[in-house]
C-alpha positions as a LaTeX table, in Angstrom:
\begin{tabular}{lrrr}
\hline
Residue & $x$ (\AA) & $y$ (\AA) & $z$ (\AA) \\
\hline
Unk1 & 101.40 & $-50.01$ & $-0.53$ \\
Unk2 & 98.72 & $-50.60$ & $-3.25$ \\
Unk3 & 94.91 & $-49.67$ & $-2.28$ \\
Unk4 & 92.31 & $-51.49$ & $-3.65$ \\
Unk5 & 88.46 & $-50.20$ & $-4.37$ \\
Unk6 & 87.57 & $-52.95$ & $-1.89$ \\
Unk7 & 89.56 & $-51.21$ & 0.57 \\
Unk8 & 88.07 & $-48.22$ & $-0.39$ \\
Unk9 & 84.94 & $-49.86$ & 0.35 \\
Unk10 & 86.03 & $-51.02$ & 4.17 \\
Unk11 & 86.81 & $-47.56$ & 4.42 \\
Unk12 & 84.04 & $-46.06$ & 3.91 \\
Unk13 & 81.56 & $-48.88$ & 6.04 \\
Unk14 & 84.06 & $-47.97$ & 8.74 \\
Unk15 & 83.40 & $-43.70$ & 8.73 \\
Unk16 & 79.39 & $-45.55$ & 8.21 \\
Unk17 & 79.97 & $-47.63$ & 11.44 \\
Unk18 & 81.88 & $-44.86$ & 13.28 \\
Unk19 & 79.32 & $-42.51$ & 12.97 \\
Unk20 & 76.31 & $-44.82$ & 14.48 \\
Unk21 & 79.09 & $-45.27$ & 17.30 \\
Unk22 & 76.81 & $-44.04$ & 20.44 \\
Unk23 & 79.47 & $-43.37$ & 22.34 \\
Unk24 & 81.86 & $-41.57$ & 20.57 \\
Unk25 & 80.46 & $-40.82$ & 17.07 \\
Unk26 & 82.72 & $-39.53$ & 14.40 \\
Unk27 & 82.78 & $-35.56$ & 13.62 \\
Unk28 & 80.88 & $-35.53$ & 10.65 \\
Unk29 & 83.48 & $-32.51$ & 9.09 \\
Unk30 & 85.48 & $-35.77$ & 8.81 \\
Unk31 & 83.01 & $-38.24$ & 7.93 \\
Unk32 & 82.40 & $-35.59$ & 5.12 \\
Unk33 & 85.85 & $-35.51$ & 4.12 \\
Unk34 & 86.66 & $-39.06$ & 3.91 \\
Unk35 & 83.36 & $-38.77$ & 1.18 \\
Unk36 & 84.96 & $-36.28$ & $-0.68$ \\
Unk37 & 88.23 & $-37.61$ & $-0.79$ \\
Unk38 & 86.28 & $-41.34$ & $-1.48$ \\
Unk39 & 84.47 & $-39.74$ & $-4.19$ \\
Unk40 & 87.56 & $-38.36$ & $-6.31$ \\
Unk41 & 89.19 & $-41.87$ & $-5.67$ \\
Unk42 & 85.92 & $-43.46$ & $-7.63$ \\
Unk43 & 86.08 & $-40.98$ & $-10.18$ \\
Unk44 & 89.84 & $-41.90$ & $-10.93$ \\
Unk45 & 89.16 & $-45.64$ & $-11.12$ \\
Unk46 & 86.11 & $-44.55$ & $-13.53$ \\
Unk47 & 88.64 & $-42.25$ & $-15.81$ \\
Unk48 & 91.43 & $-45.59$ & $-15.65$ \\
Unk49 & 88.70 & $-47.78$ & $-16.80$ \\
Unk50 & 87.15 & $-45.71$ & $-19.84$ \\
Unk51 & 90.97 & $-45.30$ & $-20.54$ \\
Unk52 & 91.83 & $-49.10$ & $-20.26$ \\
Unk53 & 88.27 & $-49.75$ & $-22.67$ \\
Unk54 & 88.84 & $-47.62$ & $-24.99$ \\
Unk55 & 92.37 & $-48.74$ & $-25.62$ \\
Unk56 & 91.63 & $-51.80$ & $-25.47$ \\
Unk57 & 94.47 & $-52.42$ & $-23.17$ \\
Unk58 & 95.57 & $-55.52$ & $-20.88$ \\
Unk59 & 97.02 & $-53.02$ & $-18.48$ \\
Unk60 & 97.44 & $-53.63$ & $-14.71$ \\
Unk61 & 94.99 & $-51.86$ & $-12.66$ \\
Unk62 & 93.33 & $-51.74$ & $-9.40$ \\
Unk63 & 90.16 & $-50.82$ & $-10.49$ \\
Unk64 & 89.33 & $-52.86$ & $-13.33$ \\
Unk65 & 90.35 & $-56.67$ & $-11.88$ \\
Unk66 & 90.70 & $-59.27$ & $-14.35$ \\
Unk67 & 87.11 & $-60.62$ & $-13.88$ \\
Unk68 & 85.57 & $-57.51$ & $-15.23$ \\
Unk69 & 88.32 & $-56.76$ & $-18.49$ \\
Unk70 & 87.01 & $-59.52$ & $-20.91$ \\
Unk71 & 82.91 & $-59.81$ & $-21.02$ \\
Unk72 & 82.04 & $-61.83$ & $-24.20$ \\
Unk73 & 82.20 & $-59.30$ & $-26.74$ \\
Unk74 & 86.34 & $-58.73$ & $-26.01$ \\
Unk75 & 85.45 & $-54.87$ & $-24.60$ \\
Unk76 & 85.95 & $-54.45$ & $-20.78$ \\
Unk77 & 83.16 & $-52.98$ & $-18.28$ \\
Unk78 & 84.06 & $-49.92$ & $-16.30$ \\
Unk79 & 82.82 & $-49.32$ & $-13.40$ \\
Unk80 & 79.28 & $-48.32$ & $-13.19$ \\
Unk81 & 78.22 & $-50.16$ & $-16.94$ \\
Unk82 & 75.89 & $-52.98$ & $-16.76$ \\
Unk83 & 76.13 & $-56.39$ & $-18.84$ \\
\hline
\end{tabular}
């Protein structure tokens, strides 16, 4: 099974959602954990796209999708770079 950042994403408006639940709110030891966890998973996908930019590489990756690799110039944008 291949996990994508926007599944990353559901994932984390889900522990968001579960915690407003009124009736049975999420522990927020695990609502903390999924965050951590979430967190190293973003910092990955930010290390894979440097990687992928500086090497100017083609490669297959979940993080950097094919509408973000070329951007005028021929360099790809990582995540977190602005246009």
């Amino acid at each position: 099974m291949k996990n994508t950042m926007d599944d990353l994403r559901n994932h984390l408006f889900e522990t968001i959602e579960a915690l407003k639940d009124d009736d049975k709110p999420m522990e927020i030891d695990r609502a903390l954990a999924i965050a951590k966890v979430a967190s190293q998973v973003i910092e990955t996908a930010k290390v894979e796209v440097a990687f992928l930019k500086v090497t100017d590489a083609d490669g297959d990756s979940c993080y950097a999708s094919p509408n973000l690799k070329q951007l005028g110039n021929g360099k790809q944008q990582g995540v977190g770079e602005r246009k």
